[in-house]
ZATOR-969391 format. One record per residue: residue in three letters; x, y, z of N, C-alpha, C, O in turn. Coordinates in steps of 0.02 Angstrom, whole numbers, padded with zeros to 5 digits, always signed. Layout:
# residues N
ALAXYZXYZXYZXYZ ...
This chain:
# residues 228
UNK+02786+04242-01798+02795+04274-01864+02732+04266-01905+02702+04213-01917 UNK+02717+04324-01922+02633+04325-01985+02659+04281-02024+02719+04272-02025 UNK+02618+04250-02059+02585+04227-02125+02581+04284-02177+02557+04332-02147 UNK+02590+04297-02223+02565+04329-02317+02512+04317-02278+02517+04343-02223 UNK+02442+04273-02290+02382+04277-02274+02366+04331-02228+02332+04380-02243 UNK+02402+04316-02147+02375+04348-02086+02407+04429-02105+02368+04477-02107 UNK+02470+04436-02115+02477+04492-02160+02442+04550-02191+02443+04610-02176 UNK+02402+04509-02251+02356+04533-02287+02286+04541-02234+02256+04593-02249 UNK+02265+04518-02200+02220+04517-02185+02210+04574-02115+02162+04603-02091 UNK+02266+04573-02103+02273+04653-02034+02282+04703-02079+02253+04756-02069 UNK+02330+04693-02146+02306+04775-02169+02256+04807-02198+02251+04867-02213 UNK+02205+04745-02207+02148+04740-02229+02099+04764-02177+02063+04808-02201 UNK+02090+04754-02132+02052+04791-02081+02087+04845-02040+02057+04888-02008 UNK+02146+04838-02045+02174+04913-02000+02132+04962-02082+02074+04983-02077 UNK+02165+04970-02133+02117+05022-02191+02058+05020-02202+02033+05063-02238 UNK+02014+04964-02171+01958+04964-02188+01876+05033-02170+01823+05048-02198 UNK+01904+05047-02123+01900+05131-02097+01935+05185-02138+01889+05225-02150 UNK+01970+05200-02156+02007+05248-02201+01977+05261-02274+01964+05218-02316 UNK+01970+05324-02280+01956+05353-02332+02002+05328-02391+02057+05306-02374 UNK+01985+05327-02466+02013+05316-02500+02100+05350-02508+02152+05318-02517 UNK+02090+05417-02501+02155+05482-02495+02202+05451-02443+02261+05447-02459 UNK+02183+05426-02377+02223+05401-02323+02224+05326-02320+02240+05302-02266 UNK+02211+05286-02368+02246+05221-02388+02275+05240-02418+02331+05223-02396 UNK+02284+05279-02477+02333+05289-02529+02387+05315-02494+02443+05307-02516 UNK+02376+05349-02433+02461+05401-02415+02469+05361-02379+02529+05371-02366 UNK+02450+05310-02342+02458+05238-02309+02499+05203-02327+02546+05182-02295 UNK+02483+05193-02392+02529+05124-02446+02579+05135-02449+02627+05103-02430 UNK+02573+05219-02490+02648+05257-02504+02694+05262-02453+02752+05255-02470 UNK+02680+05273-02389+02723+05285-02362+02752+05229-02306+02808+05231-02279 UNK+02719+05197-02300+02749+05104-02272+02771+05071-02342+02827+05049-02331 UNK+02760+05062-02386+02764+04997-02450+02799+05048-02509+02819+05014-02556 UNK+02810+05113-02517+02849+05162-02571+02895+05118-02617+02885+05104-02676 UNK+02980+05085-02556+03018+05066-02563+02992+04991-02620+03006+04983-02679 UNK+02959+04954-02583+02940+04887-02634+02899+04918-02688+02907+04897-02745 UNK+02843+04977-02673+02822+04993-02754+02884+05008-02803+02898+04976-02853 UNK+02914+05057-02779+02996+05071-02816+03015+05014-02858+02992+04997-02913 UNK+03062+04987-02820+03089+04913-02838+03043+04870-02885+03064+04839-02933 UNK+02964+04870-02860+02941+04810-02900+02907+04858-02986+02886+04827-03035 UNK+02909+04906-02983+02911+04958-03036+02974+04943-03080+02972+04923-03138 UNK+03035+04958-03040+03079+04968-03089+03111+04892-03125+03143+04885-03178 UNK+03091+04846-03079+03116+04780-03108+03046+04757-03152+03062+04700-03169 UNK+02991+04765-03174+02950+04773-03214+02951+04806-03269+02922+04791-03321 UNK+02989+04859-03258+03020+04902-03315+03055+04887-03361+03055+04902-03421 UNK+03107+04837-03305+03147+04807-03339+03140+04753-03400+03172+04750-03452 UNK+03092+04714-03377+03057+04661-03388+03032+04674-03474+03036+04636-03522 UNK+03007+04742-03469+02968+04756-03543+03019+04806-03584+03003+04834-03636 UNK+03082+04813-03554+03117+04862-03589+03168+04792-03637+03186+04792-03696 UNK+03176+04748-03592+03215+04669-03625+03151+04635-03667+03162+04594-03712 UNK+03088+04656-03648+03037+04597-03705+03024+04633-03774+03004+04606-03826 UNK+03041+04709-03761+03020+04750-03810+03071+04744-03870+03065+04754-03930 UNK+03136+04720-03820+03190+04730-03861+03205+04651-03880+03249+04641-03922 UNK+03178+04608-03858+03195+04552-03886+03131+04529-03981+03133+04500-04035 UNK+03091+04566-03941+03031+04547-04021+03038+04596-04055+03011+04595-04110 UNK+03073+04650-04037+03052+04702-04104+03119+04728-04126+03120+04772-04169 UNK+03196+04697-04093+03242+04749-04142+03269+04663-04190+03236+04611-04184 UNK+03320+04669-04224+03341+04598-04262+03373+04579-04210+03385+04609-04159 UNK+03393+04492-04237+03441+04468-04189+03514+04474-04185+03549+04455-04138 UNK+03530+04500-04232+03604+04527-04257+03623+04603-04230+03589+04652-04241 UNK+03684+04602-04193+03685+04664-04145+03753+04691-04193+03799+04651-04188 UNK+03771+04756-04243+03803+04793-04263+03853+04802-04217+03908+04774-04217 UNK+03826+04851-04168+03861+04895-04117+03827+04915-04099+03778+04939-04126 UNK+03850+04910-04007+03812+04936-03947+03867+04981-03903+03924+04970-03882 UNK+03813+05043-03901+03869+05086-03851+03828+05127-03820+03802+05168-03858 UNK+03812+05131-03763+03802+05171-03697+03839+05242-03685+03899+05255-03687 UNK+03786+05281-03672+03835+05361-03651+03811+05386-03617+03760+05417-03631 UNK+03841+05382-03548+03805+05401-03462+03800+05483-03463+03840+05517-03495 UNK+03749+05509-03426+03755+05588-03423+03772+05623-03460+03814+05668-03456 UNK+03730+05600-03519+03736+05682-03567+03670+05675-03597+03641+05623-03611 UNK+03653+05731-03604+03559+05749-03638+03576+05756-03693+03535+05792-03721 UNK+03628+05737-03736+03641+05741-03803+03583+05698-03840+03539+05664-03813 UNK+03596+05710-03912+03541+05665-03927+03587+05625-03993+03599+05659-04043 UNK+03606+05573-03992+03680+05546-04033+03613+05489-04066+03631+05491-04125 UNK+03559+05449-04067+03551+05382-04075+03491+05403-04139+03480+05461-04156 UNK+03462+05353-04163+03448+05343-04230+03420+05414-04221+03396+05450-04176 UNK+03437+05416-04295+03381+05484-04340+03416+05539-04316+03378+05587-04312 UNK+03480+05553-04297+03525+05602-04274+03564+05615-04330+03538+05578-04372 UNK+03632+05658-04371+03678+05660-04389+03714+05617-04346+03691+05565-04369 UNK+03758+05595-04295+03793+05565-04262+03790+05493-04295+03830+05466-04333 UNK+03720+05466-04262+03695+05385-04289+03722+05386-04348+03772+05352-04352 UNK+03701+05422-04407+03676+05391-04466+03737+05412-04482+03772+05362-04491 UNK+03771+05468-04492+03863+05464-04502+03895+05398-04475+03924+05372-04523 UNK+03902+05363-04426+03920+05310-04424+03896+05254-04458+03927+05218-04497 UNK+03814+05247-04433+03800+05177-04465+03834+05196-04566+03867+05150-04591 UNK+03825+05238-04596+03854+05254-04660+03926+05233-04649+03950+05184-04676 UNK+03956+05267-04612+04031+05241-04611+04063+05184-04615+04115+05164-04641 UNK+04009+05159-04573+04036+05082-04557+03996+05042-04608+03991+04981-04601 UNK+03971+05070-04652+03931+05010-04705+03876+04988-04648+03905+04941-04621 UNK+03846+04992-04632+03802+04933-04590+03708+04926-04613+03665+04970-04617 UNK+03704+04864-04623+03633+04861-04655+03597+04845-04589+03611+04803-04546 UNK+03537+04900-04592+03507+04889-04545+03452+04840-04544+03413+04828-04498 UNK+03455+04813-04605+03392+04781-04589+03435+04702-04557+03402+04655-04535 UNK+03475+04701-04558+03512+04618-04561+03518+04644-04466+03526+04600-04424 UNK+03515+04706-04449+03575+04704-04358+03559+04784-04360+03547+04830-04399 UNK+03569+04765-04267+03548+04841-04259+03593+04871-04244+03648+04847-04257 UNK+03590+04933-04211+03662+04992-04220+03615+05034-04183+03574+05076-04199 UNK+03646+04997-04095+03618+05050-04038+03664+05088-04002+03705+05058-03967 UNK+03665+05185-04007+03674+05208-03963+03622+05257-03921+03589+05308-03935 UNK+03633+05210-03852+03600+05241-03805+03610+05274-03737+03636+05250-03687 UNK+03585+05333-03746+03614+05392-03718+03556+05407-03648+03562+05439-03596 UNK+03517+05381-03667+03459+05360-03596+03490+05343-03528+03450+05341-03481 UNK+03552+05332-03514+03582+05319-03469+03617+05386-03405+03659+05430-03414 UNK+03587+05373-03360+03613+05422-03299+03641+05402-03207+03612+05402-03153 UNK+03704+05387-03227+03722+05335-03167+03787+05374-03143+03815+05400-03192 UNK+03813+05385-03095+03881+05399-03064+03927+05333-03013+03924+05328-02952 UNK+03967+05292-03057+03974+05236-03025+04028+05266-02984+04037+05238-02930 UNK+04049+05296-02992+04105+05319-02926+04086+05381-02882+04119+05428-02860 UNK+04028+05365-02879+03976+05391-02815+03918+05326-02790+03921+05265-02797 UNK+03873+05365-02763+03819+05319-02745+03785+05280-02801+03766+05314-02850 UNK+03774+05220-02802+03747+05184-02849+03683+05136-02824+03648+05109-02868 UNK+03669+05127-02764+03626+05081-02744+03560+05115-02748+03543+05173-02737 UNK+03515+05042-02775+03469+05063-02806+03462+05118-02858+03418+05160-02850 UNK+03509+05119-02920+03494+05177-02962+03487+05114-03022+03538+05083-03037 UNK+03415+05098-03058+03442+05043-03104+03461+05062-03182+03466+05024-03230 UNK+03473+05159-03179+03510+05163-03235+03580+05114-03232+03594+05088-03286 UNK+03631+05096-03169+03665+05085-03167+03652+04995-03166+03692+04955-03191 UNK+03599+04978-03139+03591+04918-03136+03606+04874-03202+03640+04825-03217 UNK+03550+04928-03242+03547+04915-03323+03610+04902-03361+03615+04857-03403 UNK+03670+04953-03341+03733+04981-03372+03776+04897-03362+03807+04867-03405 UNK+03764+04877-03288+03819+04824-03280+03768+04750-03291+03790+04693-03281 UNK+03695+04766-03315+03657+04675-03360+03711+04678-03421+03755+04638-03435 UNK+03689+04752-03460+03719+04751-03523+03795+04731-03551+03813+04702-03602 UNK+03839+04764-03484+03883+04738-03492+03916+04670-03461+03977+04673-03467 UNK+03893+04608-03430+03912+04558-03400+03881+04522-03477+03914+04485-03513 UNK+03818+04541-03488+03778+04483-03533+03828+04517-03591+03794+04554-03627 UNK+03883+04516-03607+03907+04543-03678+03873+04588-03724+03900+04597-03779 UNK+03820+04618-03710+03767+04658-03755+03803+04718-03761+03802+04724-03822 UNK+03826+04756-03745+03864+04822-03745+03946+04810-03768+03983+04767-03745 UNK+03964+04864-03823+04033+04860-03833+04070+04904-03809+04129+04890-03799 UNK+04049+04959-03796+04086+05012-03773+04040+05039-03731+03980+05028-03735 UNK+04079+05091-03675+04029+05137-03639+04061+05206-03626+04082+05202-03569 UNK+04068+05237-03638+04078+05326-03627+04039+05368-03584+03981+05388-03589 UNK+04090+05378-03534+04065+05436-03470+04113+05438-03460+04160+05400-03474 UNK+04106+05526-03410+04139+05571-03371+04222+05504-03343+04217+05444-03330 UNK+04273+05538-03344+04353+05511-03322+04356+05463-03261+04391+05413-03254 UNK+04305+05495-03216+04311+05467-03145+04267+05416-03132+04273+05382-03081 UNK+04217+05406-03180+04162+05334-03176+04176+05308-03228+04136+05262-03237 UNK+04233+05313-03295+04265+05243-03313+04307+05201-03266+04310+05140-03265 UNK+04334+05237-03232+04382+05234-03185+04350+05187-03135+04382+05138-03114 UNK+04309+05197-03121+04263+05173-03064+04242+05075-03088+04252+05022-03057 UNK+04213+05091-03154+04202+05037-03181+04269+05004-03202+04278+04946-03183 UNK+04305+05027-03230+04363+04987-03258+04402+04950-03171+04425+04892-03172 UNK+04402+04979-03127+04441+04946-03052+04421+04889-03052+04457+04839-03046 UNK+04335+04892-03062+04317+04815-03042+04312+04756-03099+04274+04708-03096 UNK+04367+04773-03162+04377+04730-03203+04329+04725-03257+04341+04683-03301 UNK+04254+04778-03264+04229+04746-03313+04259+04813-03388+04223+04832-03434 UNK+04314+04829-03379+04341+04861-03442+04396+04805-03473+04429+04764-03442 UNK+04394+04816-03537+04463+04767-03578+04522+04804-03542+04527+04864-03552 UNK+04557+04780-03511+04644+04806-03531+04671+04824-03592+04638+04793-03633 UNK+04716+04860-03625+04702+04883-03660+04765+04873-03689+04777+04881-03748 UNK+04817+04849-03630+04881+04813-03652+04877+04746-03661+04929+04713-03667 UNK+04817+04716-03665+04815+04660-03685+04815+04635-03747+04792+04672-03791 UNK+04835+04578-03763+04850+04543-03855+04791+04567-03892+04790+04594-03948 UNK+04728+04552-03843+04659+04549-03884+04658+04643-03905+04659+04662-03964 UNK+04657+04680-03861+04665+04746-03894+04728+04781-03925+04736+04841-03928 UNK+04770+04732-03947+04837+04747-04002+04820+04829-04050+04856+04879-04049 UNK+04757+04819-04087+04757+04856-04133+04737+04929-04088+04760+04981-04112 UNK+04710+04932-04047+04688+04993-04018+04737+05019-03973+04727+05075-03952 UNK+04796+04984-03953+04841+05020-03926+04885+05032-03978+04923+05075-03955 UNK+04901+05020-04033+04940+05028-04086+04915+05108-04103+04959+05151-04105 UNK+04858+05124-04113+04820+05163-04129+04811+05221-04067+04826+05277-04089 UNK+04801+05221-04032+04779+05276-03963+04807+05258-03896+04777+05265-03843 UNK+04880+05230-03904+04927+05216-03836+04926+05279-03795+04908+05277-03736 UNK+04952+05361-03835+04951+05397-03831+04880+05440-03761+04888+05479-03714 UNK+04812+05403-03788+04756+05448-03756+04744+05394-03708+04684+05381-03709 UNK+04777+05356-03665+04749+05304-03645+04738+05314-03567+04786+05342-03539 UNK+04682+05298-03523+04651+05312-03464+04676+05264-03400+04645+05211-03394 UNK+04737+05278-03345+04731+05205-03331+04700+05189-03252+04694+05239-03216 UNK+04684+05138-03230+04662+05131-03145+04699+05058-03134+04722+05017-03173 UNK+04696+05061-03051+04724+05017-03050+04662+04954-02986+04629+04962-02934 UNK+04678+04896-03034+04618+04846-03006+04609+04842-02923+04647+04848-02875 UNK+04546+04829-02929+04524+04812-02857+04572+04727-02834+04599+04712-02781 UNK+04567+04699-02881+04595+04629-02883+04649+04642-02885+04674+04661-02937 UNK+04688+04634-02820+04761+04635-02834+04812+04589-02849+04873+04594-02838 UNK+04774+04533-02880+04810+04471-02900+04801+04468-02972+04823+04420-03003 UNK+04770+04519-03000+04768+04546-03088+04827+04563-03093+04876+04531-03113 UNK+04823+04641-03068+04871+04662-03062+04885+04736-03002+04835+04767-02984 UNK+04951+04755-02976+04967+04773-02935+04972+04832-02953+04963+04874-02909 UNK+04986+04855-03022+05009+04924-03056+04956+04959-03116+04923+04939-03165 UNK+04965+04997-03094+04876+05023-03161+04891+04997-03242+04937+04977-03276 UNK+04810+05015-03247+04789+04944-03301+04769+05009-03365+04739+05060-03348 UNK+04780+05002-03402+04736+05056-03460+04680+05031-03479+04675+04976-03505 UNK+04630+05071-03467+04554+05062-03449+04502+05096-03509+04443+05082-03517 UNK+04530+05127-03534+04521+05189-03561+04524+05230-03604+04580+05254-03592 UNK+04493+05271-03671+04518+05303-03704+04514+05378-03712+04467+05401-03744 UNK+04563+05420-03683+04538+05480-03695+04486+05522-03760+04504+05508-03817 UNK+04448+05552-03757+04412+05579-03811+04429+05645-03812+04392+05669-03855 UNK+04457+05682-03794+04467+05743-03818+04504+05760-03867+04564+05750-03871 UNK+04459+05797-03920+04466+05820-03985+04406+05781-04025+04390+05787-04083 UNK+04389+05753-03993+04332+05711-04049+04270+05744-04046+04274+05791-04007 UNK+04196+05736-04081+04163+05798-04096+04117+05769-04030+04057+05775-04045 UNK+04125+05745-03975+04096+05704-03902+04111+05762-03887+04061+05795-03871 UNK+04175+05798-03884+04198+05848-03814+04206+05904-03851+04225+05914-03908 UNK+04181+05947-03793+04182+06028-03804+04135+06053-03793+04079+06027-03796 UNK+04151+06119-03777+04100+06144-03734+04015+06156-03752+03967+06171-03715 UNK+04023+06140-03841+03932+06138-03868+03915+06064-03881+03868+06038-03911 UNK+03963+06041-03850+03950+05938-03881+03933+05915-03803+03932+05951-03753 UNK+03922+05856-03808+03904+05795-03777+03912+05803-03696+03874+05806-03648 UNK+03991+05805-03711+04019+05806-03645+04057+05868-03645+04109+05844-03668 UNK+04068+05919-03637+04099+05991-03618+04138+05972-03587+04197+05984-03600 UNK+04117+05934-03529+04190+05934-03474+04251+05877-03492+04306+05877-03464 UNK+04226+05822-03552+04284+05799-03567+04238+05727-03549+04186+05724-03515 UNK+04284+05656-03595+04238+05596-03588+04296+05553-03596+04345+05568-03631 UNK+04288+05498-03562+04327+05435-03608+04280+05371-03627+04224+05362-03603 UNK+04300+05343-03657+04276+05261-03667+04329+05219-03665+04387+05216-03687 UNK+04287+05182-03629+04302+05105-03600+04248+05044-03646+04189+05036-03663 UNK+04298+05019-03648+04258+04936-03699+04277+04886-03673+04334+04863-03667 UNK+04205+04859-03651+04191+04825-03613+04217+04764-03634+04223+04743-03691 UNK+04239+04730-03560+04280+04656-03583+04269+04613-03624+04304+04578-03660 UNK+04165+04621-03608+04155+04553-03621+04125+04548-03708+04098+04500-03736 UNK+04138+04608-03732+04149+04619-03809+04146+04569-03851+04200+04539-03844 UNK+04115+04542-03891+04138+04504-03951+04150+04531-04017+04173+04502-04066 UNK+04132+04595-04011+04145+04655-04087+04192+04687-04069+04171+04745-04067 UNK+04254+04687-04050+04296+04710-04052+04338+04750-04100+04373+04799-04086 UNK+04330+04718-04163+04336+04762-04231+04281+04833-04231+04305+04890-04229 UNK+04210+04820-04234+04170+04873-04228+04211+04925-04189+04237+04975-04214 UNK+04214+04908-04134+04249+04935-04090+04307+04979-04119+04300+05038-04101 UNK+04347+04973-04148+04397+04998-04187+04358+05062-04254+04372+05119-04270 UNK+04305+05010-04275+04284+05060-04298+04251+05103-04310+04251+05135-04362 UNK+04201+05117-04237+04194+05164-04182+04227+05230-04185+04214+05287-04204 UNK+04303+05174-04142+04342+05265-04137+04378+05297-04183+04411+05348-04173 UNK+04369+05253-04261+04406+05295-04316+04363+05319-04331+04390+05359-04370 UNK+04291+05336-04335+04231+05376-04340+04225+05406-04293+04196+05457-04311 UNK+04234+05409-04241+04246+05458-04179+04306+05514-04210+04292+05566-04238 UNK+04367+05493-04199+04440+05553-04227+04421+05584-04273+04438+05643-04273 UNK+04372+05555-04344+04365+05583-04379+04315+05661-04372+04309+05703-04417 UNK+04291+05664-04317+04231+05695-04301+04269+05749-04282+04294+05731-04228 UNK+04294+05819-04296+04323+05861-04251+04252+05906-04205+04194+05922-04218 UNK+04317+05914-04130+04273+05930-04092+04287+06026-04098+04251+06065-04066 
């Protein structure tokens, strides 16, 4: 087995003959995969340092919205109708929605680190809600990282939208055996329809590991209020 050193040092003389143009289609096409990867986890790296020195430390509300080219986040009507709604001072906490997101979790997901991103945000509690297409809440809610929605902790939101509620049933079948409400339908809200966000229809799911759970609430009474 090579050495890193001995390694380096055969591909160093196998290119050492090669034109600049045919090392380069060299690299690319043996080493692509690790440029990929070591790109996008570098990406990562300055998209978390950027966001750790320059937004406050106080998080408003965080919400994610997979596959739509809408444009909902600061300096929109959408944003600033909410952050107004909800009272929220921006200089004390921030008030992120980000719509930068393009993942199909109930399709192929490996190696896509829109999706990678989707499930840091939501394990590390940073995200409160997430909204996409019926069949990739669905996807996400199986493997438990959605609230239940019949649970004590979400009392007030099933009181409120029992009615629109999305359900799947867990991968863990020692949760539970019978579907779980995962989910909140959005249709009628100004998200869906055929000149909004999502045309084909959206739900949100809020994420377990939530500690704004109120925000959360008042989210989707600024959502209903929105006709679609």
């Amino acid at each position: 087995m090579r050495t890193l050193p001995q390694w380096y040092r055969d591909e160093k003389e196998k290119l050492r003959d090669y034109s600049w143009q045919k090392r380069l289609m060299y690299i690319w096409q043996y080493y692509r995969l690790w440029i990929i990867g070591i790109g996008a986890v570098l990406g990562f790296i300055i998209y978390a340092a950027w966001n750790y020195f320059t937004v406050p430390g106080d998080i408003h509300f965080y919400g994610i919205f997979s596959n739509t080219y809408a444009q909902l986040g600061q300096g929109t009507a959408f944003y600033d109708g909410f952050v107004e709604a909800a009272g929220y001072d921006l200089s004390k906490g921030v008030v992120e929605i980000d719509c930068a997101n393009y993942c199909k979790p109930s399709g192929r997901v490996i190696g896509n680190t829109y999706y990678e991103k989707l499930i840091s945000m939501m394990d590390g509690g940073v995200d409160d809600v997430w909204v996409a297409p019926e069949e990739d809440v669905i996807a996400i809610g199986e493997a438990g990282r959605l609230l239940d929605l019949n649970s004590e902790k979400a009392a007030p939101l099933k009181e409120k939208y029992a009615d629109r509620f999305v359900y799947c049933t867990p991968l863990d079948k020692s949760y539970s055996e019978d579907p779980v409400p995962i989910g909140i339908d959005l249709e009628g809200t100004g998200l869906v329809g055929e000149y909004s966000a999502y045309p084909d229809g959206a739900v949100l799911g809020v994420n377990a590991g939530t500690k704004r759970l109120d925000q959360v609430e008042v989210f989707l009474d600024y959502l209903f209020e929105q006709e679609g």
